[in-house]
C-alpha positions as semicolon CSV with decimal commas, in nm:
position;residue;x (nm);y (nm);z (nm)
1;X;9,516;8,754;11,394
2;X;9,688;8,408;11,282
3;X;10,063;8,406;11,300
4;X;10,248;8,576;11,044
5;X;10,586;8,465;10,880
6;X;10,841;8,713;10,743
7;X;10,966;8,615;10,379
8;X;11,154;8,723;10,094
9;X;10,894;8,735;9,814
10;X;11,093;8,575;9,509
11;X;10,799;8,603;9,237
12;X;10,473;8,876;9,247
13;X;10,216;8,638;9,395
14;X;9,854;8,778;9,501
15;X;9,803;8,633;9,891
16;X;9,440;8,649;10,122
17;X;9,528;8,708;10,495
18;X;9,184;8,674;10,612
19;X;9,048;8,503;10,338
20;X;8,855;8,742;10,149
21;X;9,066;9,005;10,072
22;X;9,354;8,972;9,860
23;X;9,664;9,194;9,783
24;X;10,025;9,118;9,631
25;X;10,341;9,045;9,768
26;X;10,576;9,188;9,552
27;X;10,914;9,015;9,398
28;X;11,204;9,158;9,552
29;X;11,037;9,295;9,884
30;X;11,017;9,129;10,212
31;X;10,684;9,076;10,378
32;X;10,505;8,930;10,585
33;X;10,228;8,570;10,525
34;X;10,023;8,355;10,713
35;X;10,208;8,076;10,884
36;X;9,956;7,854;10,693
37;X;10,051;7,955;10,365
38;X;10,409;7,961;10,400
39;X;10,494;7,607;10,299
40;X;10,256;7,620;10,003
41;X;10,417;7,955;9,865
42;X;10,782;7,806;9,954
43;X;10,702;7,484;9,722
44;X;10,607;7,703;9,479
45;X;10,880;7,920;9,412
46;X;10,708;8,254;9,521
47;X;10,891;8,280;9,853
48;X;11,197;8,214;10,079
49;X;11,300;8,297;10,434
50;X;11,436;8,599;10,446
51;X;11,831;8,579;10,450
52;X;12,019;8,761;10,794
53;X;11,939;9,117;10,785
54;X;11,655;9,115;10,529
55;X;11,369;9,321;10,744
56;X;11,163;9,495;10,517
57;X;11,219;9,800;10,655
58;X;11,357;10,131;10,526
59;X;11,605;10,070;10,202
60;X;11,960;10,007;10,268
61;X;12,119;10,122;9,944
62;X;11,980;10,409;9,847
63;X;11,704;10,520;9,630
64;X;11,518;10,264;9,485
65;X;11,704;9,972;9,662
66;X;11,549;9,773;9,898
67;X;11,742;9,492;10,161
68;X;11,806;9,269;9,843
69;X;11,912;9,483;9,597
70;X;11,707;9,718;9,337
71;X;11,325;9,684;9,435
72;X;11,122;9,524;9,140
73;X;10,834;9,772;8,994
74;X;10,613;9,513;8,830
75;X;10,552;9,644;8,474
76;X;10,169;9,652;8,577
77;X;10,223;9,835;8,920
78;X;9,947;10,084;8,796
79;X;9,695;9,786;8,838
80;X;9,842;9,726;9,201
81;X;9,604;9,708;9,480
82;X;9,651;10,057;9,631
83;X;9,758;9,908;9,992
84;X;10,037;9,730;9,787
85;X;10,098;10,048;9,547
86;X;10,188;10,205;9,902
87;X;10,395;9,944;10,043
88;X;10,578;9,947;9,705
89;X;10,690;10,287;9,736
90;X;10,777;10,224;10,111
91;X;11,008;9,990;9,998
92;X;11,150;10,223;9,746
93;X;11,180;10,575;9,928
94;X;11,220;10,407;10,332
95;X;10,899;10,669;10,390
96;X;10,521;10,583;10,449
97;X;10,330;10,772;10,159
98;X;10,049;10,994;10,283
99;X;9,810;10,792;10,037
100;X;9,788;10,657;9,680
101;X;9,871;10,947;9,482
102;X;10,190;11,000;9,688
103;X;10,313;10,649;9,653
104;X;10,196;10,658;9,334
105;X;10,455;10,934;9,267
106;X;10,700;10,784;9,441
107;X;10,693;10,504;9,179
108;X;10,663;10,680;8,897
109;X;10,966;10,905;8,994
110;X;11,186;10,603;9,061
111;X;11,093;10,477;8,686
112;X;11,173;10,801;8,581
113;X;11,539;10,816;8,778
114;X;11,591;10,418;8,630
115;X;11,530;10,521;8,267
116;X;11,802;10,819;8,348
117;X;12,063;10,583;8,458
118;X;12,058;10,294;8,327
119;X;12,154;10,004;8,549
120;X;11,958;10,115;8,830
């Protein structure tokens, strides 16, 4: 596997690992890219190096809040690649779904708990 480079996704940008699959790095998540693409996706706006702390791991501020704040639900998450409708809701609840109907839930609850309180 080629080198991989942890960023701070700044914009929802669809990525290819190997080259023929793609998937989406989602704005306000950190992930990880190919060391060739970084530089490309940097210039671009999509990206940034992650700032001290920043892992990607489970949420530091509760529900729904990721390293860098709120985590960003694209308003067409329900078009997500399912691998990326999972990670999504890992970011959100700090817990690996079981599969796409539980992460799917996972989202939809959050949207649910965001339209409740307002500000979230």
């Amino acid at each position: 596997m080629a080198e991989q480079v942890k960023v701070r996704v700044l914009r929802t940008v669809p990525v290819s690992d190997d080259g023929i699959r793609s998937r989406q790095l989602v704005k306000g998540t950190v992930d990880v890219v190919p060391a060739g693409l970084f530089d490309g996706l940097k210039a671009e706006g999509y990206v940034d190096e992650p700032a001290a702390g920043e892992d990607g791991g489970s949420p530091s501020g509760g529900a729904g809040q990721g390293a860098g704040g709120p985590v960003e639900i694209p308003d067409d998450w329900k078009d997500l690649h399912h691998a990326t409708k999972k990670k999504l809701a890992r970011e959100i609840s700090g817990q690996e779904p079981a599969d796409t109907a539980a992460a799917e839930a996972v989202i939809e609850a959050e949207i649910a708990r965001r339209t409740e309180q307002p500000g979230s």
